[in-house]
FIGUVO-599636 format. One record per residue (C-alpha): residue in one letter; chain; x, y, z. Coordinates in steps of 0.5 Angstrom, whole numbers, plus 500, padded with zeros to 3 digits. Layout:
N
<r type="A" mol="A" xx="X" yy="Y" zz="Z"/>
...
//
This chain:
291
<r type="X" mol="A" xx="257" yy="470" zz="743"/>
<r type="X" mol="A" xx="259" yy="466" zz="749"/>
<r type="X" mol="A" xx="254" yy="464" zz="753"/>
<r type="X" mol="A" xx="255" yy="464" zz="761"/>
<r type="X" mol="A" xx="257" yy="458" zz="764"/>
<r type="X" mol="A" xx="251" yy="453" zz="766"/>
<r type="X" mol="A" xx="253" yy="453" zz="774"/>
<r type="X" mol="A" xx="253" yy="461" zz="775"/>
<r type="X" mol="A" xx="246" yy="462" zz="775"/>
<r type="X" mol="A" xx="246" yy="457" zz="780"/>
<r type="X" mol="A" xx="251" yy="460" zz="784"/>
<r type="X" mol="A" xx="248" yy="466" zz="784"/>
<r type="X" mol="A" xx="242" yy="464" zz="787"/>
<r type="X" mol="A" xx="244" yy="461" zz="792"/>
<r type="X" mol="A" xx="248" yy="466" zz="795"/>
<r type="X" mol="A" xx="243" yy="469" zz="794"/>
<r type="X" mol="A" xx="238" yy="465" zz="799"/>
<r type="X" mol="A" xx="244" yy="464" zz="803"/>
<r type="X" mol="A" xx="244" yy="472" zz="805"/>
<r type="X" mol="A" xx="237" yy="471" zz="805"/>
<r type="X" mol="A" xx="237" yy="466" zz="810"/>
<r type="X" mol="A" xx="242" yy="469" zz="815"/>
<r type="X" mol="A" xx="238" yy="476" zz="815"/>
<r type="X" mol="A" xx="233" yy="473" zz="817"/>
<r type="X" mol="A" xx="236" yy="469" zz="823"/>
<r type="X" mol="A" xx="239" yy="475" zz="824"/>
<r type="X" mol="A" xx="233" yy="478" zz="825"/>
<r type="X" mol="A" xx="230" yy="473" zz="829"/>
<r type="X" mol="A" xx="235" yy="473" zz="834"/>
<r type="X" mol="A" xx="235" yy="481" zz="835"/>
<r type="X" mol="A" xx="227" yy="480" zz="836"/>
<r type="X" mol="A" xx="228" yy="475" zz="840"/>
<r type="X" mol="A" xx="233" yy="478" zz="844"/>
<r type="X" mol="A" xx="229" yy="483" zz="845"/>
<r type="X" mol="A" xx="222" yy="480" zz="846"/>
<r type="X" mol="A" xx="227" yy="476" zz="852"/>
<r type="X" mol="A" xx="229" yy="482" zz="855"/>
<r type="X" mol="A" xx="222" yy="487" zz="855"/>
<r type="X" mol="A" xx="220" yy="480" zz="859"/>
<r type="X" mol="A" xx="225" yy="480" zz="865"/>
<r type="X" mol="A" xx="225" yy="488" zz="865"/>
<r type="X" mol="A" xx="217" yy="486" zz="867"/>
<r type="X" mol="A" xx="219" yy="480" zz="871"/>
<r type="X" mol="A" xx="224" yy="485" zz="875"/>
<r type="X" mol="A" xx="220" yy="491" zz="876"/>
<r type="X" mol="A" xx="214" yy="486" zz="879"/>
<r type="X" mol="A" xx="219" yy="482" zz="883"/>
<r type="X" mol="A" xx="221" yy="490" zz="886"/>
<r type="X" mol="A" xx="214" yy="492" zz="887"/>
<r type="X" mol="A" xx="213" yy="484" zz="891"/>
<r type="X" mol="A" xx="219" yy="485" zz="894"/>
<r type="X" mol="A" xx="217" yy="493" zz="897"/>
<r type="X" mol="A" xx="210" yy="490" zz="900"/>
<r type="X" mol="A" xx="213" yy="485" zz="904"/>
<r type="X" mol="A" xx="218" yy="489" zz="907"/>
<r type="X" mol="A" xx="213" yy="493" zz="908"/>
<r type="X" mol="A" xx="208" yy="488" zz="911"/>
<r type="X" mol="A" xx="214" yy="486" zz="915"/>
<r type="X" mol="A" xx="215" yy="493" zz="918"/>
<r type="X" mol="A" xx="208" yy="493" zz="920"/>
<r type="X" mol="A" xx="209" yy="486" zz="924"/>
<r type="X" mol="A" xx="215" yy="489" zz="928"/>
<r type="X" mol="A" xx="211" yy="495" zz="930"/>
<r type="X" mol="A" xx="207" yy="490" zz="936"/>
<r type="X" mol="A" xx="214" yy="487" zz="937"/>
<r type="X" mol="A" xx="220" yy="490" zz="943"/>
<r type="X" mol="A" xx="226" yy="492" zz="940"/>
<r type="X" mol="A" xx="229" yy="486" zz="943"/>
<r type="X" mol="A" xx="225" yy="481" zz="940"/>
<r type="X" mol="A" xx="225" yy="482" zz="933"/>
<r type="X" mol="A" xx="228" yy="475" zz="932"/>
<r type="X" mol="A" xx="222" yy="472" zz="935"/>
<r type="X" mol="A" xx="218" yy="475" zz="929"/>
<r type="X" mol="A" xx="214" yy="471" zz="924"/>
<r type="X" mol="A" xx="217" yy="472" zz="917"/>
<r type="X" mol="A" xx="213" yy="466" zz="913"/>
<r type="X" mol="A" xx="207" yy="467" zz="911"/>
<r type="X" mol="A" xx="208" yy="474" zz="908"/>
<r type="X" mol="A" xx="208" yy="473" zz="901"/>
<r type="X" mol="A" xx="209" yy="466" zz="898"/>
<r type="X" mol="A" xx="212" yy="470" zz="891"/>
<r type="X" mol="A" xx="217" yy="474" zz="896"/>
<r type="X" mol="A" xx="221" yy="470" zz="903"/>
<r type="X" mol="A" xx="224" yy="475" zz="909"/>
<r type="X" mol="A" xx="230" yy="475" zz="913"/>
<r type="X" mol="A" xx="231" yy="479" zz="919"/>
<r type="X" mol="A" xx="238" yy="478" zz="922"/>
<r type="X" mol="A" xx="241" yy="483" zz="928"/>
<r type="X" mol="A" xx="248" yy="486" zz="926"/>
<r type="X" mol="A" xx="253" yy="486" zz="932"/>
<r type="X" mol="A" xx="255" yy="478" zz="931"/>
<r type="X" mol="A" xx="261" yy="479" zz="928"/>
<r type="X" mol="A" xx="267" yy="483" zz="931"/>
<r type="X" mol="A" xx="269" yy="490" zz="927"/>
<r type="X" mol="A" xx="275" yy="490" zz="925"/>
<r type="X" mol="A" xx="273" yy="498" zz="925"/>
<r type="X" mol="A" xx="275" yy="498" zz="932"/>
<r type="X" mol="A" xx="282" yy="497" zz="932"/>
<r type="X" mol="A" xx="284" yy="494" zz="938"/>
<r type="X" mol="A" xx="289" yy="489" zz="938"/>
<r type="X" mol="A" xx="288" yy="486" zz="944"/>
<r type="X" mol="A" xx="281" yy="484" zz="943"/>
<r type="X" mol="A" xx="284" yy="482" zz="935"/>
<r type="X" mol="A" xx="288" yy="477" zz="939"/>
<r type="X" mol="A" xx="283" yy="474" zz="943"/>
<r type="X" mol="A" xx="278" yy="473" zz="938"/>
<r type="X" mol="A" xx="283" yy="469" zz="933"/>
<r type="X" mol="A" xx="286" yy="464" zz="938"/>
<r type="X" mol="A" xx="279" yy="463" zz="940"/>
<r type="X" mol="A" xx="278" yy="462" zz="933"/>
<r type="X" mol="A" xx="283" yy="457" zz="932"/>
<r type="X" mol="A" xx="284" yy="453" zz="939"/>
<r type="X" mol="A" xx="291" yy="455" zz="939"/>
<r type="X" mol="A" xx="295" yy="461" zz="941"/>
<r type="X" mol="A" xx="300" yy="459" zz="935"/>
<r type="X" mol="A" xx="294" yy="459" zz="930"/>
<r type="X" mol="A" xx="291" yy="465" zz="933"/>
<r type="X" mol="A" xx="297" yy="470" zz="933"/>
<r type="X" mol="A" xx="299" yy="467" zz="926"/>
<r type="X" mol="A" xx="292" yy="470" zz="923"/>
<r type="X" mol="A" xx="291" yy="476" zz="928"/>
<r type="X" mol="A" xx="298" yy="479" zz="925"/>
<r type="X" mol="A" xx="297" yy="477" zz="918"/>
<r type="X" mol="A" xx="290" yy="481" zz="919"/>
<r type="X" mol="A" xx="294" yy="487" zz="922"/>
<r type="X" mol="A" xx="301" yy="486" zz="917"/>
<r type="X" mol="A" xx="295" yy="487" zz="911"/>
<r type="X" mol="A" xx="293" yy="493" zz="915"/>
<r type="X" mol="A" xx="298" yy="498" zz="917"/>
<r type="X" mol="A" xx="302" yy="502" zz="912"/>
<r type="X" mol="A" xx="310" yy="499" zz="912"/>
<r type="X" mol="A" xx="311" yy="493" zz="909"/>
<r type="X" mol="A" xx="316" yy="489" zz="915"/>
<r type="X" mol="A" xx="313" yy="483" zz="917"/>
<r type="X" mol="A" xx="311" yy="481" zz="924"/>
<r type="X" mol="A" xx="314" yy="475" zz="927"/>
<r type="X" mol="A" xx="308" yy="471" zz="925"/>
<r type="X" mol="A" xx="305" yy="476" zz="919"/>
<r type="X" mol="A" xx="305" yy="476" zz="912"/>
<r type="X" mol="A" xx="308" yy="482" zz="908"/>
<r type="X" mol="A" xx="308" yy="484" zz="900"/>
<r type="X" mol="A" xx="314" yy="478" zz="899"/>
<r type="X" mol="A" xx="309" yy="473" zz="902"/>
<r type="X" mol="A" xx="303" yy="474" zz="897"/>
<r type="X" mol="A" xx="307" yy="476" zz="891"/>
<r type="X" mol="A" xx="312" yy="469" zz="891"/>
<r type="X" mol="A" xx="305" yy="466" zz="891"/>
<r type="X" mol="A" xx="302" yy="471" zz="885"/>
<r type="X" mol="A" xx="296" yy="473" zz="891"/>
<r type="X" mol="A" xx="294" yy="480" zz="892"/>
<r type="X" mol="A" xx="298" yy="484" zz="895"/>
<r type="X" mol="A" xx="296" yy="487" zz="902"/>
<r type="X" mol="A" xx="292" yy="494" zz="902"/>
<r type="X" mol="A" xx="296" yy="497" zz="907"/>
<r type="X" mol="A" xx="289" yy="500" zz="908"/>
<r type="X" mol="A" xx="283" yy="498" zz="913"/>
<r type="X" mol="A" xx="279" yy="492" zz="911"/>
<r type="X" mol="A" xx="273" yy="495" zz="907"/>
<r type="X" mol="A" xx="269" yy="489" zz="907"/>
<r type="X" mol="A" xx="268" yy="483" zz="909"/>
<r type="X" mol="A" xx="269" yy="479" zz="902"/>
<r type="X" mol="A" xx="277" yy="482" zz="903"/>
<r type="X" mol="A" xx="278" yy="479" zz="909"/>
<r type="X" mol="A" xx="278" yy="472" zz="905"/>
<r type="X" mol="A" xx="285" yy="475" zz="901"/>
<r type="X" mol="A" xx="289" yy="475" zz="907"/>
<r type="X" mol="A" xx="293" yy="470" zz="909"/>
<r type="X" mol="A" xx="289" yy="464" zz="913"/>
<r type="X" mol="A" xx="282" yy="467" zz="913"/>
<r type="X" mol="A" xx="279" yy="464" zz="908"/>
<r type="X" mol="A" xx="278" yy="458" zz="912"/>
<r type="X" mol="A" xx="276" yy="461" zz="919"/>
<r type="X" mol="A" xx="271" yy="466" zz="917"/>
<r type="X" mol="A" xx="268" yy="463" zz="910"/>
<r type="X" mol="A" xx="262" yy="459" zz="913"/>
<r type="X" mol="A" xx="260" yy="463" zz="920"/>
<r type="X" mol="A" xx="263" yy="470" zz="919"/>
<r type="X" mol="A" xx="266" yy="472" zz="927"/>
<r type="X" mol="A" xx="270" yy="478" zz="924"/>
<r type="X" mol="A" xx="266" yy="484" zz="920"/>
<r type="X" mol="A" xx="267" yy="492" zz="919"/>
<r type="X" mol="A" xx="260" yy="494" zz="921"/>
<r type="X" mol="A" xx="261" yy="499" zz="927"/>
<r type="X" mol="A" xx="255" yy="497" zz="930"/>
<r type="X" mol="A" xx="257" yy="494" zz="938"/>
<r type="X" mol="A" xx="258" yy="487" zz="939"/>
<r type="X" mol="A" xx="250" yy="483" zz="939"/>
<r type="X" mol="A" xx="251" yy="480" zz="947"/>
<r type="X" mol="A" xx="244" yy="476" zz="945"/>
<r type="X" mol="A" xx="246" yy="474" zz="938"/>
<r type="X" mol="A" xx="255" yy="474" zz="937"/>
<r type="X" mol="A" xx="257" yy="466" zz="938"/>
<r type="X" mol="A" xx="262" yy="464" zz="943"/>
<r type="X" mol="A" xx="267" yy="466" zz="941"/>
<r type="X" mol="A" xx="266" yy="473" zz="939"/>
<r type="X" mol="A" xx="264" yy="473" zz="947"/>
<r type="X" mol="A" xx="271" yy="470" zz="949"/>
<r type="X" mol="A" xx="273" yy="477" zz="945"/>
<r type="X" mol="A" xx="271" yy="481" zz="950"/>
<r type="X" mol="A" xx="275" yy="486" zz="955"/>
<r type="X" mol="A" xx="274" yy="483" zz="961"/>
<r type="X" mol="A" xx="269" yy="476" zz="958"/>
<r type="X" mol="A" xx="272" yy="470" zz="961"/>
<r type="X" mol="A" xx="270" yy="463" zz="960"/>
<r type="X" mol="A" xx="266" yy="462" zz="965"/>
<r type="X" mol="A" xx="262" yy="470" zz="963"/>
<r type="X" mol="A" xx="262" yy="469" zz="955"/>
<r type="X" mol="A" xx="258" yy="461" zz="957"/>
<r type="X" mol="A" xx="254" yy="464" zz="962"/>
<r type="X" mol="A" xx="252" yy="469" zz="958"/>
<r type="X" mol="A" xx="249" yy="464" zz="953"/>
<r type="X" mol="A" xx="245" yy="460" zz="958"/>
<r type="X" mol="A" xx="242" yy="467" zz="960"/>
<r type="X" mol="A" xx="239" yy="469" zz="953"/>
<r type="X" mol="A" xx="236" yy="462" zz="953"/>
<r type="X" mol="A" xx="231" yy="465" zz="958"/>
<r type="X" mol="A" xx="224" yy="467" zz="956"/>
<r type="X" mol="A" xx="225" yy="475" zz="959"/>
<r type="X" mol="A" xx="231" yy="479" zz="956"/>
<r type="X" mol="A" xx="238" yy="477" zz="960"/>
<r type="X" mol="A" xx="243" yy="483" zz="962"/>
<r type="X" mol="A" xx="248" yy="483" zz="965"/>
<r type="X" mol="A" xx="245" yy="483" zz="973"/>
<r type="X" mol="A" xx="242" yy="476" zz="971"/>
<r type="X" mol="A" xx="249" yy="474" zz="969"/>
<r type="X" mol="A" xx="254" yy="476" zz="974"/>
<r type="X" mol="A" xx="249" yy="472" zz="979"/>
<r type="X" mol="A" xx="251" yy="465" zz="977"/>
<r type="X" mol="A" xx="258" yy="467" zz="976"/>
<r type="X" mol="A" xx="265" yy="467" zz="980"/>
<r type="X" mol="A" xx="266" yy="474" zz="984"/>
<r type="X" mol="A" xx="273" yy="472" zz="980"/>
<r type="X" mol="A" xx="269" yy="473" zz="974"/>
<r type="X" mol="A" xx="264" yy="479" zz="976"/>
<r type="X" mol="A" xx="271" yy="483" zz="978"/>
<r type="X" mol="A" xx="274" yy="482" zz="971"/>
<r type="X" mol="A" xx="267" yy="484" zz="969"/>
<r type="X" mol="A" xx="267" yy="491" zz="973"/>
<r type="X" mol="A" xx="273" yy="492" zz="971"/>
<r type="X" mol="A" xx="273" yy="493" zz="963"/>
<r type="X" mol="A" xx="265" yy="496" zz="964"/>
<r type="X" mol="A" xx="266" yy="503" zz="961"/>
<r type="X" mol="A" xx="270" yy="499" zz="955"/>
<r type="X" mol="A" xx="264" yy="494" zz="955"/>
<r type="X" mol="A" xx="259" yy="499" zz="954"/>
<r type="X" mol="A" xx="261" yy="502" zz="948"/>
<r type="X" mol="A" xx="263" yy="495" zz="945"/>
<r type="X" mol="A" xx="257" yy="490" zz="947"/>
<r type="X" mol="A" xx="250" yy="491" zz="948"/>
<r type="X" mol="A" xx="245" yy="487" zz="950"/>
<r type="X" mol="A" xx="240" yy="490" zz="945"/>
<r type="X" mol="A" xx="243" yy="490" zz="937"/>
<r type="X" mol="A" xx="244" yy="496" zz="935"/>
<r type="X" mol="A" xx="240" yy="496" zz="929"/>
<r type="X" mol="A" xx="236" yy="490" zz="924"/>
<r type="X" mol="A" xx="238" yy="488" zz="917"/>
<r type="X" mol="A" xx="231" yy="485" zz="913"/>
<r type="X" mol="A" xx="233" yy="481" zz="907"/>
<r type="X" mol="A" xx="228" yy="481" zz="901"/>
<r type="X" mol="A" xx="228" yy="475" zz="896"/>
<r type="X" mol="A" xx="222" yy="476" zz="890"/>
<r type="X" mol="A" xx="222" yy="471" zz="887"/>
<r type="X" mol="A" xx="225" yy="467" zz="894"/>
<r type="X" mol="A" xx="229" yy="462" zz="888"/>
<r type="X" mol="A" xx="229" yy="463" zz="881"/>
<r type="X" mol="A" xx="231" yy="468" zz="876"/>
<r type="X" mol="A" xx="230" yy="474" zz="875"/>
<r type="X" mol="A" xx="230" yy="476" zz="883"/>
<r type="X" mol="A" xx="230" yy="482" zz="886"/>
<r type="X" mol="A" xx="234" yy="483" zz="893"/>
<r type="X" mol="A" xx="232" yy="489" zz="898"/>
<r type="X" mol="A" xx="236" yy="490" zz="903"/>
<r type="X" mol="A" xx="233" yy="495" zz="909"/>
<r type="X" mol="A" xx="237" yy="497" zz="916"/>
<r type="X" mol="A" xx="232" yy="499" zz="921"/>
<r type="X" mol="A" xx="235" yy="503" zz="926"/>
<r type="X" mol="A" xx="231" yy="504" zz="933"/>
<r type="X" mol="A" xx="226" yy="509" zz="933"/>
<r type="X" mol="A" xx="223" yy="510" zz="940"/>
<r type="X" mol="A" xx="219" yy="505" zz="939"/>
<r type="X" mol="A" xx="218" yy="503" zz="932"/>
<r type="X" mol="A" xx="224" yy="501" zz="926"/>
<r type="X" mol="A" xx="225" yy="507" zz="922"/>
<r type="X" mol="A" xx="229" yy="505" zz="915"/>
<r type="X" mol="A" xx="237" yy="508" zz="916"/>
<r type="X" mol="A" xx="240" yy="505" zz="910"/>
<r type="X" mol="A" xx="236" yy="502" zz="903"/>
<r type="X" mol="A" xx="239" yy="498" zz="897"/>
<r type="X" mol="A" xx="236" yy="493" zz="892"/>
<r type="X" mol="A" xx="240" yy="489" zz="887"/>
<r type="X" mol="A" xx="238" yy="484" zz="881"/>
//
């Protein structure tokens, strides 16, 4: 009888101590895995509970404070685990709104420039309405596919994250957003500038009056502005008053509360509460939680 070649046995074993090896490793780095994810799902749902009683500790600092002055609310010292944001909605213009003409002022005070303006508000509305003829300093299908971009809608901006796909905006409403698609009413104690030099019957001289007002210790109006402007200013005011109540207020429409649990390492819940104004306690309106 032959015998076997001296090297299969040896072959044979290592394979086998190879198979071996990688079953282990295999079954190392599922149990592994597992015992990883079993930690962050504990580290998440703690972070969610944290998150929940600073919101909560929050709510109940608000209930002493007016409406108006939420702002000036304490939001440290809460929960070292957690921090808070309260920011008023109404600091950008909506696009919801659907007036060109303020559409108009709001982007030339943007750019400084009417030409720049112009360029931005009709590249907004060519990506809005439903043909596809351009406007003379617009931007339809033809632009964006030369350049392989996304195409227009032809719909209303959903979010604000779309308003960076069209033409121009990127750039001007990246760092500080002047227009947004909440409905709420322009926030006269909060909007900047220019979001002010927007507004139906708001000259210059109003839109920086009512910034030195709302710098005062007691709530401005619109009484405290019209006293320290021209009677030129004042007619224009009286004249866009019926538009100016239902797009601007001087008290925000509602409050946004941002929870971050931990506030800056992972993994990390982030709650988000809206506060509409109820009598004269916040009630929650809208409640999300992301991870």
């Amino acid at each position: 009888m032959r015998r076997a070649p001296t090297g299969f046995a040896l072959i044979a074993v290592l394979g086998v101590v190879a198979l071996v090896s990688v079953t282990t490793a295999a079954a190392f780095l599922i149990e592994r895995d597992t015992v990883r994810s079993g930690i962050n799902r504990r580290a998440l749902v703690r972070a969610t509970w944290t998150a929940e009683g600073c919101a909560a500790a929050m709510l109940a600092r608000l209930e002493s404070s007016g409406w108006e002055r939420y702002d000036l609310a304490d939001t440290h010292g809460i929960d070292p685990a957690c921090s808070v944001s309260l920011v008023p909605v109404g600091r950008t213009w909506t696009t919801r709104y659907r007036d060109e003409v303020v559409l108009r002022r709001l982007t030339r005070a943007m750019c400084g420039s009417g030409a720049c303006g112009d360029s931005l508000a009709d590249a907004l509305l060519d990506w809005e309405d439903a043909d596809t003829v351009a406007r003379a300093s617009g931007a339809e299908w033809s632009w964006y596919g030369g350049r392989q971009l996304l195409p227009p809608s032809n719909a209303p901006v959903r979010h604000a994250a779309e308003l960076a796909a069209v033409r121009g905006w990127s750039r001007f409403n990246a760092t500080t957003p002047l227009v947004g698609v909440d409905s709420a009413r322009v926030s006269l104690r909060h909007a900047p500038l220019a979001v002010l030099l927007a507004l139906r019957g708001v000259t210059p001289e109003t839109a920086h009056a009512i910034v030195g007002a709302r710098q005062a210790t007691d709530l401005a109006d619109w009484a405290r502005v019209m006293e320290g402007i021209s009677a030129a200013a004042r007619d224009s005011l009286r004249e866009a008053s019926v538009w100016l109540a239902t797009h601007a207020t001087w008290s925000p429409d509602a409050w946004d509360v941002v929870v971050l649990s931990p506030p800056t390492r992972k993994p990390q819940a982030v709650l988000r509460l809206r506060l509409a104004r109820a009598g004269q306690r916040p009630a929650v309106s809208q409640r999300a939680i992301a991870w």
